[in-house]
N, C-alpha and C positions, 0 to 999 in steps of 0.2 A: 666795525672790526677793521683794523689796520689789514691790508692785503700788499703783497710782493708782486711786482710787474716782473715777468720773465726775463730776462738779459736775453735782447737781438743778437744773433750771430757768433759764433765762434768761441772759447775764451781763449783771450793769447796765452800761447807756450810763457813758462819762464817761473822762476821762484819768488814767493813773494814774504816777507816775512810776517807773522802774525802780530797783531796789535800787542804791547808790552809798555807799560803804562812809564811816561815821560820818556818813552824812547819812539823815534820816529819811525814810519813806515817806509823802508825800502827797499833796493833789488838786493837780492844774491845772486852774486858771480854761478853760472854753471860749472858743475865739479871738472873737474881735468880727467876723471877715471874714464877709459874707454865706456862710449852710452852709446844706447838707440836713438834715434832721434824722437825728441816727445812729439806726441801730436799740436796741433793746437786748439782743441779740444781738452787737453789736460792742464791744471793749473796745481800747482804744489805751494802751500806755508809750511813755515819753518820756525819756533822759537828756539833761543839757548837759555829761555829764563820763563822758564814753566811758573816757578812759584808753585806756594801748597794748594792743595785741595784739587778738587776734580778738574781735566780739561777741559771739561764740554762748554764752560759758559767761552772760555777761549776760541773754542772752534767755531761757536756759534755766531761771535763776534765777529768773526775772519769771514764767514761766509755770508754774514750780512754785507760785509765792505763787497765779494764777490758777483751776490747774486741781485746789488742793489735795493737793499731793502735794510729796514728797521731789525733789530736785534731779537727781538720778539715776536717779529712772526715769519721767521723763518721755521719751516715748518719739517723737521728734525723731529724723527722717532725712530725707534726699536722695532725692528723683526722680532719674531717669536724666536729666535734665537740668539738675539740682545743685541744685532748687527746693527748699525745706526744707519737710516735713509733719508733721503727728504721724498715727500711726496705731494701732494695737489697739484699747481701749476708746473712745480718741479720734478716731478716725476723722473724727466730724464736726465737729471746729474745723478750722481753718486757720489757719494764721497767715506773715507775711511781715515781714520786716525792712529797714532799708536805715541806711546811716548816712553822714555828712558831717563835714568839721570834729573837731568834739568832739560832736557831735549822734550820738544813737540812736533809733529810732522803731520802736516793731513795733505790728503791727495783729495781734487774737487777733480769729476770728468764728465765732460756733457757727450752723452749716448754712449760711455765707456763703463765698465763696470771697471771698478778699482781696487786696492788693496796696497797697503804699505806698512813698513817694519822700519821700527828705526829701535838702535841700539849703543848705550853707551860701554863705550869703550875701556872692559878691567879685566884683570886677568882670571881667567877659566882654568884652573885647576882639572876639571872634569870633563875637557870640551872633548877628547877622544872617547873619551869612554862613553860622553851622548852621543858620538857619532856611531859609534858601535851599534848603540842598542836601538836610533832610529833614523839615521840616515840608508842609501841604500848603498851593497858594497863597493862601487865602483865610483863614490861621492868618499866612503871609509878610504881605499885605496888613494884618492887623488890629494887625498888631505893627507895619508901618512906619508907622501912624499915629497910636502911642502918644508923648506928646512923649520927648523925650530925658531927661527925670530920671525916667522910668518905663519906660522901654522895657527894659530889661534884666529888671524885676522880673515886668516880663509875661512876657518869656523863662523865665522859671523857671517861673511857674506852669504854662505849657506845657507846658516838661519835666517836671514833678512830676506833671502830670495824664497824660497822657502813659504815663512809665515808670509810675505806682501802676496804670493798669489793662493793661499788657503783662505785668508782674510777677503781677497776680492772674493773667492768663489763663496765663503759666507759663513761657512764651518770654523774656519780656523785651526788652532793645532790639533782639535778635537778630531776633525775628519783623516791626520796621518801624516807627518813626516815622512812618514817611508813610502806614501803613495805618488810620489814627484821626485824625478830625479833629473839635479844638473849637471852639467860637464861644462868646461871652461872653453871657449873660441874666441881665440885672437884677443886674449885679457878680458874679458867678459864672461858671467855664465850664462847660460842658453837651456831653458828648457828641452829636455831629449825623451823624458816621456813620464808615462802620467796614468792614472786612474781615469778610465771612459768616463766617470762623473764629473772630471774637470773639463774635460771637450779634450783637444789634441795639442800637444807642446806646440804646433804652426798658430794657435789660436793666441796664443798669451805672449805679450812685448815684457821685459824687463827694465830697469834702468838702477843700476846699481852708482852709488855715492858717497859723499861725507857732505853733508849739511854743514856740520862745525868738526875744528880741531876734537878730536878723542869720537867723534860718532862713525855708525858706521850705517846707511840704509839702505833699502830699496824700495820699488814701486812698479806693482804691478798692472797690468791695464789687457783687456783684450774688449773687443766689441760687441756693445750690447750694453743697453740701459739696466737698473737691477728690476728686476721682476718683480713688479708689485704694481 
């Protein structure tokens, strides 16, 4: 049986694109939007050309290039809640996916638990009236004050902050939009507070961006390998 040796030390900060056939592997620029600084423990891919059918052999691919191993045995399975992990040797990464559009985003984190939202970029007829029914009001308030050529984009960021740290915690949008709430500081959002099931807004980092022209993401991260 083909087996994966563990990656020594750290993985470097920094964007990496995912495998995208006759297209080459390499860096992305980091976004301009005010960010946390990533750890180096976190490593983020990125495609703008998903192509049909399921992500997973994609991500699988990406994190073989990652964790230096064959494509098949990386050892990538489902929680009883359908959450993807690696476990055996790799136990202490995590990692999480999401995709949009033509967009792909996965977050790999060694002893961080992870979670990321990426979304493409159309317009939302309804985005107040979700914010309504499950944001909470003082996320409703901050959005109806955004003028009109940016109120939607604010929506998203929301959402993306949002589902990247319900997806790290493992529930998803299952366990409540309404149960996390952000506020903006100094052009960023910042977790301010939260359901004792998530641990405490000091617990969980952000990093809000744009992977490609029209997307809009984030990526959430706080400490601690996924339990299992």
């Amino acid at each position: 049986m083909t087996t994966c040796e563990p990656r020594l030390g750290p993985l470097p900060a920094g964007y990496f694109t995912l495998p995208v056939p006759s297209r080459p592997f390499f860096l992305m620029p980091l976004s301009s939007l005010p960010q946390t600084a990533l750890p180096s423990t976190l490593r983020i891919g990125w495609t703008g050309a998903r192509g049909e059918g399921a992500a997973e052999p994609q991500v699988r691919a990406w994190l073989a290039q990652q964790l230096d191993c064959p494509a098949v045995a990386v050892p990538l399975v489902r929680d009883a809640l359908g959450r993807p992990q690696l476990c055996a040797r790799y136990r202490a990464f995590d990692v999480n996916w999401s995709h949009s559009g033509d967009g792909l985003l996965v977050g790999l984190g060694d002893g961080l638990r992870v979670g990321v939202d990426v979304e493409h970029v159309r317009p939302r007829p309804r985005a107040m009236e979700l914010a309504q029914r499950f944001f909470a009001a003082e996320e409703v308030h901050w959005l109806a004050k955004q003028p009109a050529s940016t109120q939607q984009t604010a929506f998203l960021r929301l959402w993306c902050a949002k589902e990247a740290v319900l997806k790290a915690h493992g529930r998803g949008l299952a366990f409540g939009l309404q149960r996390l709430q952000f506020a903006e500081r100094d052009g960023a959002l910042k977790l301010v507070a939260c359901e004792r099931l998530l641990g405490t807004p000091d617990d969980w980092s952000l990093h809000e961006f744009e992977p490609a022209a029209g997307y809009r993401a984030a990526i959430a991260w706080r400490a601690g390998a996924t339990p299992h």
